[in-house]
C-alpha positions as CSV (number, residue, x, y, z in Angstrom):
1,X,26.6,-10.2,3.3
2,X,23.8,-8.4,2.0
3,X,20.3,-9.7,-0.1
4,X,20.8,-9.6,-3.6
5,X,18.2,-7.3,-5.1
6,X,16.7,-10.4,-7.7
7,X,15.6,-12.0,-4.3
8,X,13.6,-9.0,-2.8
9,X,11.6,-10.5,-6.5
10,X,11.4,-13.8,-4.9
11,X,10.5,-12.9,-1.5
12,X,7.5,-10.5,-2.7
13,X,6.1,-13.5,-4.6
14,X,6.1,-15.4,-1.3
15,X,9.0,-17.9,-2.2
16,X,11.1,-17.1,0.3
17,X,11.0,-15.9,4.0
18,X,13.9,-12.9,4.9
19,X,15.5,-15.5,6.8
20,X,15.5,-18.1,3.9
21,X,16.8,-15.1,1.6
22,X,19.5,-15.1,4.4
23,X,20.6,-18.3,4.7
24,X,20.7,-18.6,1.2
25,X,23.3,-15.9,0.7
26,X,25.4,-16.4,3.4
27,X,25.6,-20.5,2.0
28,X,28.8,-21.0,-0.1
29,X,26.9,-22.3,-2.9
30,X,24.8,-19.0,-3.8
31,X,26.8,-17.0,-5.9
32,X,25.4,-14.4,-8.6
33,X,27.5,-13.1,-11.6
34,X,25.8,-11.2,-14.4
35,X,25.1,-14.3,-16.5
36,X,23.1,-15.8,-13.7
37,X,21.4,-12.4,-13.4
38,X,20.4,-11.9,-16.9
39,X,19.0,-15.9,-16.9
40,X,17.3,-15.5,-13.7
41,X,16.0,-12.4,-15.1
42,X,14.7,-13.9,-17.8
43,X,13.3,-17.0,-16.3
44,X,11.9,-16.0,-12.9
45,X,8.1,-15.9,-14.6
46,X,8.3,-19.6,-15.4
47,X,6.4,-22.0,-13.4
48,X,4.9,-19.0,-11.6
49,X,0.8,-20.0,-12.7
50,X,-1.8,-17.3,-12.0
51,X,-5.3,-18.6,-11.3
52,X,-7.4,-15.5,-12.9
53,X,-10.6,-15.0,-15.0
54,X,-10.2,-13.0,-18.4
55,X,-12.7,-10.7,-18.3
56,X,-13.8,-8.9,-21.5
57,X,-15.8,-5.5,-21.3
58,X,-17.6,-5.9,-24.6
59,X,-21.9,-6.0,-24.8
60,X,-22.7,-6.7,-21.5
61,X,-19.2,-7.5,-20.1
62,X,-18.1,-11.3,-20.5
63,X,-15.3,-13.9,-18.6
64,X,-14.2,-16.3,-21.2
65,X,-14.8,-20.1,-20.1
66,X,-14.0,-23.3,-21.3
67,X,-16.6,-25.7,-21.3
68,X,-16.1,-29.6,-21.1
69,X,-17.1,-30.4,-24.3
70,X,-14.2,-28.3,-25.7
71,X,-16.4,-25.4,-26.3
72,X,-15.0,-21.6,-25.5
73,X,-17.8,-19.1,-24.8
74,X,-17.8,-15.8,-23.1
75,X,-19.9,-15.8,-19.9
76,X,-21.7,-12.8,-17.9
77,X,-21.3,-13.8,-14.5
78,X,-18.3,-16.1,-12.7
79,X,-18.7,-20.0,-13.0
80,X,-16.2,-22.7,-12.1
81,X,-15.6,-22.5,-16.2
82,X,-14.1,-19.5,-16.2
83,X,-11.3,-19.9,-14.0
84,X,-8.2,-20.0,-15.9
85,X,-4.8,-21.2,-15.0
86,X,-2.4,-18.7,-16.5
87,X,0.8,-20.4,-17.0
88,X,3.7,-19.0,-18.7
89,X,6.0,-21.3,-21.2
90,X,8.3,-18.3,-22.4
91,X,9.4,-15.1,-22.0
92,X,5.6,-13.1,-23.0
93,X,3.8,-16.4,-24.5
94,X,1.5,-18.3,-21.9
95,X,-1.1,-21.0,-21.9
96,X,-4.4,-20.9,-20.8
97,X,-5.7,-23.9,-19.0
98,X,-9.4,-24.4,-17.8
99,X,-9.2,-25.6,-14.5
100,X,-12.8,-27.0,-14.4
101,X,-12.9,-28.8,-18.0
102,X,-8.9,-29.7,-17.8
103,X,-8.5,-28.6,-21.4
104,X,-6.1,-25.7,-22.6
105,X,-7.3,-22.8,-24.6
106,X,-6.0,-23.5,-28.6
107,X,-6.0,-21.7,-31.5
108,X,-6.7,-23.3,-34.9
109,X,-4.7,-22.1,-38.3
110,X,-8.9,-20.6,-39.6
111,X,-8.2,-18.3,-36.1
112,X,-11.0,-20.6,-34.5
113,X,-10.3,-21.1,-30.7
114,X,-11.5,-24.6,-29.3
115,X,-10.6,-26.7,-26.0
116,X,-7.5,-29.2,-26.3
117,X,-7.1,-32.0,-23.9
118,X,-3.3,-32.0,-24.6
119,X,-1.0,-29.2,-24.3
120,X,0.8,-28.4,-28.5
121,X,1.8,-25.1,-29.7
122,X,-1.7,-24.4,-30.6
123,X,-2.1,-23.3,-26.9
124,X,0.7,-21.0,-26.9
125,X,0.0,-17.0,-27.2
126,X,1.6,-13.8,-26.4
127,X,0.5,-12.0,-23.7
128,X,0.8,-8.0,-24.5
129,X,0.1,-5.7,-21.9
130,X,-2.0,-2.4,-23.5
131,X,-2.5,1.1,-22.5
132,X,-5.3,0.8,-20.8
133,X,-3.9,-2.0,-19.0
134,X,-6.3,-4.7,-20.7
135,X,-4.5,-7.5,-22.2
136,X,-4.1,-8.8,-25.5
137,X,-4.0,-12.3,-26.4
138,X,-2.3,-13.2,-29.9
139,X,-1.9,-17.0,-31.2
140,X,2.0,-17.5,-31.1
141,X,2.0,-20.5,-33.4
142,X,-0.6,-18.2,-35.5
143,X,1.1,-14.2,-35.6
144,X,-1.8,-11.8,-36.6
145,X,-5.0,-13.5,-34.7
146,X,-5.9,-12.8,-31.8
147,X,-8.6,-14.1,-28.7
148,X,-11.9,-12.4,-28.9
149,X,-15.7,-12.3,-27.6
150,X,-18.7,-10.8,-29.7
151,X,-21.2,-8.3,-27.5
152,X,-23.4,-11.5,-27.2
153,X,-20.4,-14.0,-25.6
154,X,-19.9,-15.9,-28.8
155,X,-15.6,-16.2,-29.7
156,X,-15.1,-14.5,-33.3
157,X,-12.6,-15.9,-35.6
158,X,-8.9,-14.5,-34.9
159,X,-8.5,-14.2,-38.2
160,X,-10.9,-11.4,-38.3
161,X,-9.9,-9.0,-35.3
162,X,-7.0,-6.7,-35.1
163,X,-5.5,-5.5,-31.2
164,X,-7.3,-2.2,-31.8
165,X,-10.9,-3.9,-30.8
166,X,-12.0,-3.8,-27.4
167,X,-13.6,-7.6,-28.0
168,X,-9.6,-8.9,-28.0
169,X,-8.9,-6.4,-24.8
170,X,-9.1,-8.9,-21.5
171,X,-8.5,-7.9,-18.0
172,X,-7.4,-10.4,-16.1
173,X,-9.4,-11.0,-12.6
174,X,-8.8,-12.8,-9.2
């Protein structure tokens, strides 16, 4: 038998060994049909969490962080604030955990972004990939505002940025 094509996916992400593929597919119970393909397709990002830093080239070039207090700044150099756990929850819509502070990244409905110890569809936005390859982050319980840093660090209002604005363009860093 040969290795369906969806795990060559699976084994590039490190799940699987080629001899794991194998066994898999030669065991009775691992059968694909194009139902399962289209559902694996459409699931095989969730539960997959990236560890990166969202890094902003705006003023003098910022990481976003999430401070314990629930605060969310823009940083110049690395700290243990600014790594992010980039977990998806949907098919383009993540959340964005502070590893350090253990609070997720939320939107509020004024477009104000602020650290939440519990996980609510505030913490939910799209991820669109731009262009220029820079990310944009838009609320997903909030359509229309987006994440941003100011040239001096300090998070603007969501309400008040459009995807066109390099201070909502993030490129997410190992």
């Amino acid at each position: 038998k040969e290795i369906h094509p969806s795990l060559f996916t699976l084994i590039d992400l490190g799940y699987f060994s080629i001899r794991n593929a194998r066994s898999l597919v030669h065991s009775s119970s691992f059968t694909l049909n194009k139902r399962e393909d289209a559902e694996r397709d459409g699931q095989y990002l969730l539960g997959i969490k990236r560890l990166r830093r969202l890094y902003c080239n705006v003023g003098i070039g910022f990481h976003i962080q999430v401070l314990p207090n629930g605060k969310i700044t823009g940083v110049h150099n690395e700290n243990k604030y600014s790594l992010l756990e980039i977990s998806p929850v949907e098919r383009g819509v993540v959340t964005l955990y502070g590893v350090s502070s253990g609070l997720f990244i939320a939107m509020s409905d004024k477009g104000k972004l602020y650290g939440s110890g519990s996980y609510r569809d505030d913490c939910k936005f799209k991820e669109n990939l731009l262009a220029n390859n820079y990310n944009v982050y838009e609320s997903a319980s909030h359509p229309g505002m987006y994440i941003a840093l100011s040239k001096i660090g300090k998070t603007k209002r969501g309400n008040r940025v459009t995807p066109t604005m390099t201070m909502t363009h993030f490129l997410p860093r190992t």
